[in-house]
C-alpha positions as CSV (number, residue, x, y, z in Angstrom):
1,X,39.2,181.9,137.8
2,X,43.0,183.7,138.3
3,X,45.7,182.0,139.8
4,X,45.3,182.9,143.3
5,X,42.1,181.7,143.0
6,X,42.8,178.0,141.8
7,X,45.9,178.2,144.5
8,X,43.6,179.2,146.9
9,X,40.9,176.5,146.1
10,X,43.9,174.0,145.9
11,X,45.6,174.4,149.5
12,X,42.5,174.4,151.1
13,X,42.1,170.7,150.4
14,X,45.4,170.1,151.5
15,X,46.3,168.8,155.7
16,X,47.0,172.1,158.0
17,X,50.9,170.7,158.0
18,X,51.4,171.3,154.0
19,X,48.9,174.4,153.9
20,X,51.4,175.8,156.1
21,X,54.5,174.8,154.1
22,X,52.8,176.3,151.1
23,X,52.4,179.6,153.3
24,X,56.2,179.6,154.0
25,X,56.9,179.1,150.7
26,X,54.6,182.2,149.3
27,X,56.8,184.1,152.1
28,X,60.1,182.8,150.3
29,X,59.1,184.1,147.3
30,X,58.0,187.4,148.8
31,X,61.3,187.7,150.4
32,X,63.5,186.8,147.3
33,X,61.4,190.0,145.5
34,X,61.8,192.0,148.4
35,X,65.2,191.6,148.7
36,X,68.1,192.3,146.5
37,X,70.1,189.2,145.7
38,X,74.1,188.8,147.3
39,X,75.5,189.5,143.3
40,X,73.3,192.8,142.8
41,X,74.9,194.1,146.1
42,X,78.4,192.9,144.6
43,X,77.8,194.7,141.3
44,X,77.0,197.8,143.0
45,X,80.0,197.8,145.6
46,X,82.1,196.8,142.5
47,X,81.4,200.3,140.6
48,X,81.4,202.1,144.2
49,X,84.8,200.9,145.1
50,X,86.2,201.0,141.8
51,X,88.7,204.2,142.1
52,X,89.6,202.3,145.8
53,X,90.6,198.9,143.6
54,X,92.2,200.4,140.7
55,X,95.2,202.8,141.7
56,X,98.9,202.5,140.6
57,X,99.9,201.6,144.3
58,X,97.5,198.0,144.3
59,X,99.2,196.8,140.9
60,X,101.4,194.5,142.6
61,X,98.6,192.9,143.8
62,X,96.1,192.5,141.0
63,X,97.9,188.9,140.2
64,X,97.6,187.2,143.5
């Protein structure tokens, strides 16, 4: 038996009010690997914007 299997076999015993919880939570996790997460996106603007951030004319303001 695979896991979707024994999941499967497991919510089924379960009241129509937590079956559906376990349903929005499969849909979380599809999301969160659909998706890319907030500090991917920051790691990518970071090397996108770096000539922007690092010129002589934003020194005085790499200390504040």
């Amino acid at each position: 038996m695979n896991t979707a299997e024994i999941i499967y076999n497991q919510v089924k015993t379960l009241p129509e009010s937590m079956a559906r919880e376990v349903l929005d939570f499969v849909g979380y996790l599809k999301g969160k690997q659909e998706y890319p997460r907030p500090d991917d996106l920051m790691l990518a603007q970071e090397s996108v914007l770096l000539h922007i951030w690092d010129n002589t004319e934003d020194e005085v303001w790499k200390d504040v």
